[in-house]
C-alpha positions in Angstrom: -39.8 -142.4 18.0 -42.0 -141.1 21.0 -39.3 -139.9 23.1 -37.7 -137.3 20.9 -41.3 -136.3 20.3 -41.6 -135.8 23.7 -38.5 -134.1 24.2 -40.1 -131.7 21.3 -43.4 -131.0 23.1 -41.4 -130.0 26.2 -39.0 -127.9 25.0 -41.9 -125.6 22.8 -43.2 -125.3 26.2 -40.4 -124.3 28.2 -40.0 -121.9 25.3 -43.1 -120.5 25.4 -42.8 -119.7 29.4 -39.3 -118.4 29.4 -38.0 -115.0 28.5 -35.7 -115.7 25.9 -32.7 -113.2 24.6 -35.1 -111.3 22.3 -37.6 -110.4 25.5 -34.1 -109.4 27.5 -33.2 -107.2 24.4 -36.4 -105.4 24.1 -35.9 -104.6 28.3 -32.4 -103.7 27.5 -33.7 -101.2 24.8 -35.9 -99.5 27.4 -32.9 -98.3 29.5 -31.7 -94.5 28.2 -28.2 -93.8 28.8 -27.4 -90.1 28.4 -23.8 -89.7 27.3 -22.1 -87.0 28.9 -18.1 -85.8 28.7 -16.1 -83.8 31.4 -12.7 -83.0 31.6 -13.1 -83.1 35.6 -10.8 -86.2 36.8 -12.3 -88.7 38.6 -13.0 -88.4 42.3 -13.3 -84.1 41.8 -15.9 -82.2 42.9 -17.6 -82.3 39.8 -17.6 -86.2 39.4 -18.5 -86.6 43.2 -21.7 -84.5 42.4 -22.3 -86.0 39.2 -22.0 -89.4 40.4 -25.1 -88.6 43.2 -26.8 -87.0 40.7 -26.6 -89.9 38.8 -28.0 -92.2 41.5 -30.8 -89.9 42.1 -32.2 -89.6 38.4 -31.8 -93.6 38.4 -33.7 -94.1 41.9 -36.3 -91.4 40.3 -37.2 -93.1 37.1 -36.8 -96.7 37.9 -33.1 -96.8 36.3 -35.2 -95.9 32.9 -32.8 -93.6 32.5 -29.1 -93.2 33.4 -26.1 -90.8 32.9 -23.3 -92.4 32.0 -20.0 -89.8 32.1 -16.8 -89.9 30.4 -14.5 -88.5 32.9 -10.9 -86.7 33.1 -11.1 -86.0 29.0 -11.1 -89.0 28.4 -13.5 -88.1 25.0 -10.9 -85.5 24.3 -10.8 -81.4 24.9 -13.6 -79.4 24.9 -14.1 -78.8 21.1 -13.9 -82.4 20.8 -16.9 -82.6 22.8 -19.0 -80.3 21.1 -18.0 -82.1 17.8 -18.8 -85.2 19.2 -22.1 -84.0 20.4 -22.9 -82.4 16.6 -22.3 -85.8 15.6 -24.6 -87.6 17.9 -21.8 -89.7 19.6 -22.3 -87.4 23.0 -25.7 -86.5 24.2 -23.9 -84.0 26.4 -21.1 -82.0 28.2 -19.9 -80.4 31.1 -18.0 -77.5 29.5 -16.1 -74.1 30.4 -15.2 -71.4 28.3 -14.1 -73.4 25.3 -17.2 -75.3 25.0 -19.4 -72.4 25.4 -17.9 -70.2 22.6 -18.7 -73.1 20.4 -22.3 -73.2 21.1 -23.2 -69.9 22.2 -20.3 -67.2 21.7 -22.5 -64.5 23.1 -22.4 -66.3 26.6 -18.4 -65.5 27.4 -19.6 -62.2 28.3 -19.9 -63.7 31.9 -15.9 -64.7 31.8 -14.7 -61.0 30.6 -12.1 -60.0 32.8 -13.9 -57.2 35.3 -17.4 -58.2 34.9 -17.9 -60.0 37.4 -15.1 -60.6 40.4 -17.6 -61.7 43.0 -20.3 -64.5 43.5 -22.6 -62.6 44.2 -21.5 -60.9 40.9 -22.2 -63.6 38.9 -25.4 -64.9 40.9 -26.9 -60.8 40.4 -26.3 -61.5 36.5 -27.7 -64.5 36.2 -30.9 -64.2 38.5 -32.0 -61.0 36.5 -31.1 -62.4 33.3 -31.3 -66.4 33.2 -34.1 -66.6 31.1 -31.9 -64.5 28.4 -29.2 -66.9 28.7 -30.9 -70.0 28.3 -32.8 -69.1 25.2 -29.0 -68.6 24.0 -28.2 -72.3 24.1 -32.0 -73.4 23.2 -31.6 -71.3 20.2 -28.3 -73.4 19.1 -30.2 -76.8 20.1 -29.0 -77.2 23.4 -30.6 -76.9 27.2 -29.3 -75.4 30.0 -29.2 -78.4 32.5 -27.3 -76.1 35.3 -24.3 -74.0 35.9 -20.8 -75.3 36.7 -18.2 -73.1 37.2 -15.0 -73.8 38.4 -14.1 -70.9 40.6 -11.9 -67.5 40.5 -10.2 -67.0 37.9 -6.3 -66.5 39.4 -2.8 -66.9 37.2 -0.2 -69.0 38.8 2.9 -69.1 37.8 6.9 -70.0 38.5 7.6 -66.1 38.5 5.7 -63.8 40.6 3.5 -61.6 38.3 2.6 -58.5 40.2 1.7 -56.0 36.8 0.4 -57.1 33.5 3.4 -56.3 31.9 5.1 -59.0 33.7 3.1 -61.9 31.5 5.0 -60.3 28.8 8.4 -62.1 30.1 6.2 -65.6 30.6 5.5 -67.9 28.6 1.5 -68.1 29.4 -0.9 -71.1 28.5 -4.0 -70.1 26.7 -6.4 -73.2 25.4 -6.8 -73.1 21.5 -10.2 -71.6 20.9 -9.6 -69.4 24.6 -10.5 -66.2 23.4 -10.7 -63.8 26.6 -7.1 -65.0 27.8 -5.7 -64.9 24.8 -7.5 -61.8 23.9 -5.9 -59.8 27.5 -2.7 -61.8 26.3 -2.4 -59.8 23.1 -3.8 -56.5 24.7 -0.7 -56.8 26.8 2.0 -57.6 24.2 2.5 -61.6 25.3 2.7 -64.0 23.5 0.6 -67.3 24.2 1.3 -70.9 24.0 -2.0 -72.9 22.9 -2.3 -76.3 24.2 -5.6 -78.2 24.8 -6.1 -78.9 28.8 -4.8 -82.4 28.4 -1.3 -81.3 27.1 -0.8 -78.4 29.9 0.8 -80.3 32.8 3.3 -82.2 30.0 4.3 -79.1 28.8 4.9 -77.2 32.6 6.9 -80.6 33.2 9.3 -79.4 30.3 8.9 -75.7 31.1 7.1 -74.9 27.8 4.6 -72.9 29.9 5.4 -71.5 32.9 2.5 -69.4 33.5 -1.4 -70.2 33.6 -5.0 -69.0 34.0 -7.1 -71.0 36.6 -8.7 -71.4 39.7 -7.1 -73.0 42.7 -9.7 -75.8 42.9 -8.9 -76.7 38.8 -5.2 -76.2 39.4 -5.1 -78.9 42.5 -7.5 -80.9 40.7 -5.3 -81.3 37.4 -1.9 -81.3 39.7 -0.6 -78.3 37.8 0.4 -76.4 41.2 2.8 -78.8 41.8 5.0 -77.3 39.1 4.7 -73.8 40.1 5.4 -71.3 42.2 3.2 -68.6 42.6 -0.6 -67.0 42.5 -2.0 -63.9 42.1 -4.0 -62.9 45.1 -6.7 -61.4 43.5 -8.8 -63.2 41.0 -10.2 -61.2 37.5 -12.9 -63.0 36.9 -15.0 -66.4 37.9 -14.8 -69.3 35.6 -18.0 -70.3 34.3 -19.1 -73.6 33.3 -22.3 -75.5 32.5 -23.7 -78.5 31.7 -25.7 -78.8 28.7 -28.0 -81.4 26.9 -28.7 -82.0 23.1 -32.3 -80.8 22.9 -33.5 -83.4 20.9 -32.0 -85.5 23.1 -33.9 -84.2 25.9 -37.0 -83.5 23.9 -36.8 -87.6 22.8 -37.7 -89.0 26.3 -41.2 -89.1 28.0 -42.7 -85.9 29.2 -42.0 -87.7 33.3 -38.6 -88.5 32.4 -37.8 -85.3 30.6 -38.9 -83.4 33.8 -37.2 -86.2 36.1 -34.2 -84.9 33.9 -34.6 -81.3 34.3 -35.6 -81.3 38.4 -32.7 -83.5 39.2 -30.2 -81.4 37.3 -31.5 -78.5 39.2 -30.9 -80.1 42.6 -27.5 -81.4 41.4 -26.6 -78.2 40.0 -27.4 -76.1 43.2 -25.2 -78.6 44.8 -22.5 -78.3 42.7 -22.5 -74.3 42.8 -21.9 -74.4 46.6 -19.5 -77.7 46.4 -17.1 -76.0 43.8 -17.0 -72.2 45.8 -16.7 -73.7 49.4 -13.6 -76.3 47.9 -12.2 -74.0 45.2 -11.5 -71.2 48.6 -10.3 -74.8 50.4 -8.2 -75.4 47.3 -6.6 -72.0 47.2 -5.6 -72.3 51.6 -4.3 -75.8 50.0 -2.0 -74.4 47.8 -0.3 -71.6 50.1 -0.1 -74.0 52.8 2.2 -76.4 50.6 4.6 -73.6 49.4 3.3 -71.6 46.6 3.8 -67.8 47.5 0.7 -65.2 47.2 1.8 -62.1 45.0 -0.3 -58.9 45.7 -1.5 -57.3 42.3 -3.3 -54.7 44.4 -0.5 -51.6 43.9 -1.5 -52.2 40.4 -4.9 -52.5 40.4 -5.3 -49.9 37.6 -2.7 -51.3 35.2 -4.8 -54.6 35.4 -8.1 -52.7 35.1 -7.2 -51.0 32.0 -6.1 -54.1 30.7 -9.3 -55.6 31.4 -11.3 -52.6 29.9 -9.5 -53.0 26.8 -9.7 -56.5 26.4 -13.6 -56.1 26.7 -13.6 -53.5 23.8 -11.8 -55.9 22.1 -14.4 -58.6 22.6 -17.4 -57.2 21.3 -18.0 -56.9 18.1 -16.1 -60.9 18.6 -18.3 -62.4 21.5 -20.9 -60.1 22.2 -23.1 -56.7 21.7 -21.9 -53.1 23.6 -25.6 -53.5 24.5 -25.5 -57.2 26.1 -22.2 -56.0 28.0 -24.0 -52.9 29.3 -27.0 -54.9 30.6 -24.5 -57.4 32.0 -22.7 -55.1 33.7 -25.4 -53.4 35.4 -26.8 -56.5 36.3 -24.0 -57.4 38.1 -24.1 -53.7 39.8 -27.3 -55.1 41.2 -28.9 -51.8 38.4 -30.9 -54.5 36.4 
């Protein structure tokens, strides 16, 4: 009878020393994993950022908290995201025009065609007016972790397009809840074909579209240039992107690990600006060099600009004020 006594003593001891399952919980627990979708394939520029940005915030708090990304759309399209974040299954996403108009309509003013052409466009714009357009995605419940956009906005296509009107013999991918595109699309008499990002290279495989809006860094990245033919030389517009955070998300960690948050966003962000313009101008050397053809849409520069200046009128009322669009565009006249 004394020995399994014995075996009893020892044993309580043992437990009493060693950190069992619920003490390896309760460490487990203290780890935050924010949740964040992309539809940027693995090994892009964005993931390549997002991965170091990763190790940073993980190196800065003590692997307290972590990003954990859901790559290549892997959580679905865009809207999928933001329906996913509403629902508290995402904590975040980096999104482009789709995902903005969801959260903060108001925003797409930066993507209207002829607003801003240039970088230094879009960096005039938003250093006069960043406050402004964070307190747009504060206001829905969202922060503004960083910009990420993907580059100039070009159309390539299997037939050279060298006046508007020639869209109107295409048959031109716009993404369901696109409303600039689709907007110039209608201005001009075409007709769209709305397909979520994931579906586009299926469909330019069967020659449902034949025609689409995109930069030459997203159009190497997603393989879609190696169904088509040509792209326009000049660009209409840059494609903006950010990253944002649920605020109460944010707002739920400690005051050092919000800011850790927040600083190395900022870093990674800043990164990923100059990452995305030096490789989307690699991207679109890339593409020329293995056989798609440059079209000029400079003879008719004012059939494209009237286009532009319609689809604009068009937009506000839809997107955003007369007044927001006149401060926007003086901004990025460098009047601000």
């Amino acid at each position: 009878m004394k020995r399994p006594l014995l075996w009893a003593a020892l044993f309580s001891m043992i437990a009493a020393l060693m950190p069992f399952p619920d003490a390896w919980l309760a460490g487990a627990q203290e780890i935050t994993r924010l949740r964040i979708a992309t539809l940027a394939p693995r090994g892009s520029t964005w993931m390549r950022v997002f991965n170091a940005w990763n190790q940073e915030l993980k190196t800065r708090t003590e692997n307290a908290v972590q990003l954990q990304f859901y790559p290549g759309g892997v959580q679905g399209d865009e809207r999928d995201f933001v329906q996913k974040m509403e629902a508290g299954q995402m904590d975040g996403a980096a999104v482009t025009t789709t995902g903005l108009s969801q959260i903060a309509r108001p925003i797409l003013v930066l993507a209207a065609p002829g607003v801003a052409e240039r970088y230094e466009q879009i960096d005039k714009i938003r250093g006069a007016m960043q406050g402004e357009l964070e307190e747009l995605f504060t206001s829905n419940g969202y922060v503004l972790l960083g910009w990420g956009d993907v580059g100039k906005a070009r159309i390539f296509s299997k037939e050279p397009l060298r006046r508007p009107v020639d869209l109107t013999r295409q048959r031109p991918w716009a993404w369901r809840e696109d409303q600039i595109f689709g907007t110039f699309l209608e201005v001009i008499g075409a007709n769209p074909v709305r397909l979520g990002v994931p579906e586009v290279y299926p469909a330019l495989q069967t020659g449902q579209v034949n025609a689409v809006p995109a930069s030459a860094l997203a159009a190497v990245s997603l393989q879609w240039h190696t169904r088509l033919r040509y792209v326009t030389e000049q660009n209409s517009s840059i494609i903006v992107g950010a990253t944002l955070l649920k605020k109460a998300r944010l707002d739920a960690l400690s005051p050092e690990h919000r800011q850790a948050v927040v600083e190395t966003a900022a870093r990674a962000h800043s990164l990923l600006t100059r990452a995305i313009r030096r490789d989307d101008d690699r991207a679109y050397q890339t593409v020329l060099e293995r056989g798609i053809s440059a079209v000029s849409i400079e003879a008719h520069r004012t059939e494209w600009e009237q286009a532009a200046r319609q689809t604009r009128q068009r937009l506000v009322g839809q997107l955003f004020s007369a007044e927001l669009l006149r401060r926007v565009q003086s901004a990025a006249a460098g009047d601000h």
